[in-house]
C-alpha positions in Angstrom: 9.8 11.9 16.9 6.3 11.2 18.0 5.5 8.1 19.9 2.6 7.4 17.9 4.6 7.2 14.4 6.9 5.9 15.5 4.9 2.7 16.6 3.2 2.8 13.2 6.2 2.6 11.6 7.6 -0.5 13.2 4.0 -2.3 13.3 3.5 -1.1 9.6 6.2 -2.0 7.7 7.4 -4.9 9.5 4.1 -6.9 10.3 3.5 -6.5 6.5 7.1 -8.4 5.8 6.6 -11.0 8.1 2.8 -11.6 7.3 3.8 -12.2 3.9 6.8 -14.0 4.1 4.9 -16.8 6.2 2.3 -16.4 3.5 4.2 -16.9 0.9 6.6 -20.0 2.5 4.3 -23.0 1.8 4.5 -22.3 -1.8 8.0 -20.8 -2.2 10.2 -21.4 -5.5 6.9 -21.3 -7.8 7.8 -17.3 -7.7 10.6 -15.2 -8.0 11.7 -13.7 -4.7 13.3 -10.6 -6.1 9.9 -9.9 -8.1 7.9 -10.1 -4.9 9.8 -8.2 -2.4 10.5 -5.3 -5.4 6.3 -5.5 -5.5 6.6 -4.8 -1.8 9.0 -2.1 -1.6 6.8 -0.5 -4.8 3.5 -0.8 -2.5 5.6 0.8 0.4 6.4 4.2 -1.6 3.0 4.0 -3.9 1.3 3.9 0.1 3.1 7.2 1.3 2.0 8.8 -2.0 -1.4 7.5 -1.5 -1.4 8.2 2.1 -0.2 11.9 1.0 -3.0 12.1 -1.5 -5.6 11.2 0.9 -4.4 14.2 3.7 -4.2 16.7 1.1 -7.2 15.9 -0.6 -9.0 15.7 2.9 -8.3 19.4 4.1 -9.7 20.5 1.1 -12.9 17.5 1.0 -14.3 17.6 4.3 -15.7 21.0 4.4 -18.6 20.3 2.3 -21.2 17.8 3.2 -20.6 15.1 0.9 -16.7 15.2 1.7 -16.3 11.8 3.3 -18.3 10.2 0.6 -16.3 11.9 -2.2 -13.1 11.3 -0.5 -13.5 7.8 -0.2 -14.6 7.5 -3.2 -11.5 9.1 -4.5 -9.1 7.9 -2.7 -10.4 4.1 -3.3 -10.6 5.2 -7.1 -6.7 6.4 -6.9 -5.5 3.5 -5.4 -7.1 0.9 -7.9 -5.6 2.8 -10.9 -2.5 2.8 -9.1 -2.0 -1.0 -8.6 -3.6 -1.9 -11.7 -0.7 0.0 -13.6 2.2 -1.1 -11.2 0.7 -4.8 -11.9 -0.2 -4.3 -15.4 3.6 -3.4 -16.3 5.5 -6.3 -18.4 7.6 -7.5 -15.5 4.3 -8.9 -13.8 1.9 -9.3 -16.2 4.0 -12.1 -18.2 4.5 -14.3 -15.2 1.7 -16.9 -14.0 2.3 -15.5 -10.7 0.7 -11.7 -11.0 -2.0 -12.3 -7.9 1.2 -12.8 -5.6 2.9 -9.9 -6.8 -0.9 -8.2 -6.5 -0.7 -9.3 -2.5 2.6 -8.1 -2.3 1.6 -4.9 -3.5 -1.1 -4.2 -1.9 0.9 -5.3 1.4 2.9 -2.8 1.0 0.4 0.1 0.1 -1.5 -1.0 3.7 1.3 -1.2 5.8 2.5 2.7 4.3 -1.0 4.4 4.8 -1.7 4.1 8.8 1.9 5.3 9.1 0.8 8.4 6.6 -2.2 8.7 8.6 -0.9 8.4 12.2 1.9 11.3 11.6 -0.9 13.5 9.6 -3.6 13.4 12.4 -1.8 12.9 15.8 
């Protein structure tokens, strides 16, 4: 295993659980704990697909001149539509607290691309 994933996977993952559960602490019982760690764990495998996307799509992108605009572009596109259907399903979208299950996700999908990343390019 390479050094360099392998350190993206601890910092990744990890800091992301930790940053939110000190987050999330002050105001703890006004959400469902199982909701919000399930939103993590759905931002962890929605950020390898992402992070998958975004290498595939980037062999193909870069050779033309335009590639890194497009591909952000794309990729930043993909990853909206993404979390607005995770967040948009019943489970979160009837409870009062769909922005934490929102931070939770998106936690999730930013801890998972670097890690994506790291293994792709180094």
């Amino acid at each position: 295993m390479d050094l360099n994933f392998a350190i993206s996977m601890f910092i990744g993952p990890i800091t992301a659980l930790v940053v939110l559960s000190v987050l999330v602490r002050p105001i703890e019982g006004y959400f469902d704990d199982r909701s919000m760690y399930f939103s993590l764990v759905i931002g962890i495998f929605s950020g390898m697909f992402f992070a998958l996307a975004h290498y595939v799509s980037a062999v193909s992108l870069l050779n033309s001149p335009s590639g890194f605009l497009v591909l952000g572009l794309v990729l930043s596109l993909i990853i909206t539509m993404g979390m607005a259907i995770v967040i948009g399903l019943r489970r979160f979208r009837e409870s009062r607290e769909g922005a934490l299950y929102g931070i939770a996700l998106g936690a999730g999908i930013g801890s998972m691309i670097p890690v994506i990343i790291s293994y792709a390019y180094l």
